[in-house]
Steps between C-alpha positions, in 0.01 A plus 500: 500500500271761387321683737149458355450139516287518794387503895393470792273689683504460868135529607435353858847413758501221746429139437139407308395212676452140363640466218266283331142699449685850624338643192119525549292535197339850596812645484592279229292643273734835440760329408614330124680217672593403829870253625522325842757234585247254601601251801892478540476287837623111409895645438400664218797800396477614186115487313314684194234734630175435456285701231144548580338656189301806597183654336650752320800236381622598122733180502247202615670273338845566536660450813832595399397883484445760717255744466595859642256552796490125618554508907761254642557427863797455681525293842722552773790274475482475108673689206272530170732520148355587232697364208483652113630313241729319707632761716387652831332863450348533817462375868366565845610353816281731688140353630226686346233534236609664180396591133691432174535802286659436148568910478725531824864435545621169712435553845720238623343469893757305666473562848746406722653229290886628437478256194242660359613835562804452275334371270287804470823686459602326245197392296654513160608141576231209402455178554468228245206267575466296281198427232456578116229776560495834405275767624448333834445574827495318854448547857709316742470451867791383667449432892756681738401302821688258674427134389608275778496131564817413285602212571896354547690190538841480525584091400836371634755784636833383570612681858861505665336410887759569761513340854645672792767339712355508852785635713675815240107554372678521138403370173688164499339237254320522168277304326268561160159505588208497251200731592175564378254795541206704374312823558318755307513831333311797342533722135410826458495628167694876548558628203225428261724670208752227480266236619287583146841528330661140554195329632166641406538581124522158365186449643347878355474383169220367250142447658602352855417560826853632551481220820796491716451311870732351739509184344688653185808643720505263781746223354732753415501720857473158664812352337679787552403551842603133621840587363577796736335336789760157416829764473369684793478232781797268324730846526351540894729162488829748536401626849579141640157487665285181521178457265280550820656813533395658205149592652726794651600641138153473328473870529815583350436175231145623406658897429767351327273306244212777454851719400581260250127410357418903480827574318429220281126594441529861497547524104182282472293744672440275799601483903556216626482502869427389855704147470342304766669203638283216674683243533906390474602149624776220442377196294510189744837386366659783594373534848631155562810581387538742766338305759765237440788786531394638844439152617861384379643859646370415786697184533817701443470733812610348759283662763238407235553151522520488857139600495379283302663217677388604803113499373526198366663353796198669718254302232669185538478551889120569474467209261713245741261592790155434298682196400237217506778247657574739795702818482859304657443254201480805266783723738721203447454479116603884499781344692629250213445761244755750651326699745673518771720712346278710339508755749908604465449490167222746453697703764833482291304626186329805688896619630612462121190679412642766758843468367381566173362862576677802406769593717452887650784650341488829701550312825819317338674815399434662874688187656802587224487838565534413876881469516709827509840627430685672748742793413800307565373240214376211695187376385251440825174386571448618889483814635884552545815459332675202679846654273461852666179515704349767311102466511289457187394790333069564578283481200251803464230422648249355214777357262363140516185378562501266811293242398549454129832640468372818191757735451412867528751803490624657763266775642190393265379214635097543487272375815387144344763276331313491145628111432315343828316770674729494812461861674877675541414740751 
């Protein structure tokens, strides 16, 4: 790139104002030409600037020249290319006011954008954009802000749901679930170099507006987006947690999926960010698929089952008493149906319910451990030998704990027995 191709010249810092108008025409009148971007509200990212031909103009009718002296403004949150035959010569990503000059060297103004900056570094690269044209030139705005209001929906996402058994508090059942969701998120464009490079110079060439808005990129960042978020919750299926517990790993979800988007986008010159997530549910299938599980596991438990006999019994108690033939009438129906014994049997269901509960293990290996053997051999559970009369040996103080039955070695037993609590002296 030779070095005489031509500038800017920085001549007021800081933002200009409204874009549209910024230029008045008393000041207009010292300069050839003059390039705004116009309005870039309405998700507009990537437009040609706008030429307003100047008194002193010596290319009226051409508006793919520039003339050296023309003034071109630069907004915040916008990068201005200017594009010669097809490849980028100049840019600013710095707000201000500034003048073409055909005589100066690139100035290359890129601000704080890193992308920018290495592109400056290594300008002999160009860009091909496109068009048949020779001896043209362009100005580009491309807008740097954040365009929000992206809009996601995730379709069907099959999910392993768990259920928890109700006395370990384990994962104990499966069952695949289909969910459905939707949210937002925003784009940034971050590195207007690439972004120009695989997006914006198809769109450079000929006599266009160079136009690039949301609505060009947003089936493609869409599709893509709807992909993570499906892998993302269907691989939150591995930590065995229900679908109405996945509220508790949005955070984690949402990271996880900007990661993925922002790697993906990256070499497109965009950011795709701030996942959102407003809604995740269980199609109505699904939750009565579960609904019919917990009711059924309830059945199983016996303690369970107890309870719900002994509501309904209480119902049908209620009922027999509002009964419009007199409550015995309705007590002695109860009767006939099997009533009477309704009461053992709700009782033998709650003991097997209690039966059923996990057995304290600690206190079963104390009660072992309470038999002793004597130095003559015999094996003895009270405090003497009955073979020689020799007393049992005293346990250091601490060894066991006396309500649960915890083991601790001798000498470093602590002050609370960590398995129930119990205080050891």
């Amino acid at each position: 790139m030779k070095g005489d191709i031509m500038g800017l010249i920085r001549l007021a810092a800081g933002a200009i104002g409204a874009a549209s108008g910024a230029f008045n025409t008393t000041a207009g009148a010292a300069w050839t030409d003059y390039f705004e971007s116009g309005d870039m509200s309405g998700g507009i990212i990537m437009k040609r600037g706008v030429k307003i031909t100047g008194p002193n103009s010596r290319n009226k009718g051409d508006q793919n020249i520039i003339s050296s002296g023309s003034g071109i403004d630069v907004q915040a949150n916008q990068c201005m290319i200017l594009v010669e035959n097809g490849a980028i010569v100049d840019f600013c990503a710095e707000p201000g006011r500034y003048k073409y000059d055909a005589s100066t060297a690139p100035s290359m103004f890129s601000g704080d954008n890193k992308g920018l900056a290495a592109l400056a570094s290594a300008f002999a690269s160009s860009f091909a954009a496109g068009g048949g044209r020779t001896n043209t030139q362009r100005v580009f705005y491309i807008n740097m802000g954040e365009i929000q209001g992206f809009k996601w929906g995730s379709g069907n996402i099959t999910f392993d749901h768990w259920e928890t058994d109700w006395n370990t508090g384990k994962p104990c059942w499966h069952i695949a679930t289909t969910l459905m969701g939707n949210g937002t998120y925003s784009i940034q464009v971050t590195d207007p170099a690439k972004f120009f490079e695989v997006l914006g110079a198809a769109k450079a060439g000929g006599d266009g507006n160079g136009l690039i808005t949301r609505q060009d990129i947003e089936p493609q960042i869409k599709t893509e987006a709807i992909a993570a978020i499906r892998q993302g919750v269907a691989g939150l299926g591995q930590l065995r947690i229900g679908y109405t517990d996945i509220a508790a790993h949005e955070y984690d979800l949402t990271q996880n999926v900007d990661k993925v988007l922002d790697e993906a986008w990256a070499s497109r010159g965009i950011s795709v960010f701030k996942i959102a997530i407003a809604m995740i549910d269980a199609d109505e299938k699904s939750k009565k698929q579960i609904t019919n599980y917990q009711e059924t596991k309830g059945y199983t438990d016996p303690s369970m089952l107890g309870a719900y006999m002994g509501m309904g019994n209480t119902q049908a108690m209620q009922a027999a008493a509002a009964n419009s033939a007199g409550a015995v009438t309705g007590f002695a129906a109860m009767g006939m149906m099997g009533g009477n014994n309704m009461g053992s049997n709700i009782a033998q269901l709650m003991q097997q319910g209690q039966q059923a509960q996990p057995v304290n293990t600690y206190a079963q290996q104390a009660q072992a451990q309470g038999s002793w053997t004597c130095s003559c051999g015999s094996v003895n559970s009270g405090k003497f030998c009955p073979n020689c009369g020799s007393p049992k040996p005293e346990q250091p103080q601490g060894a066991f704990c006396p309500n649960c039955g915890q083991k601790f070695e001798p000498g470093a037993a602590p002050r609370f027995c960590p398995n129930c609590g119990t205080k050891l002296g």
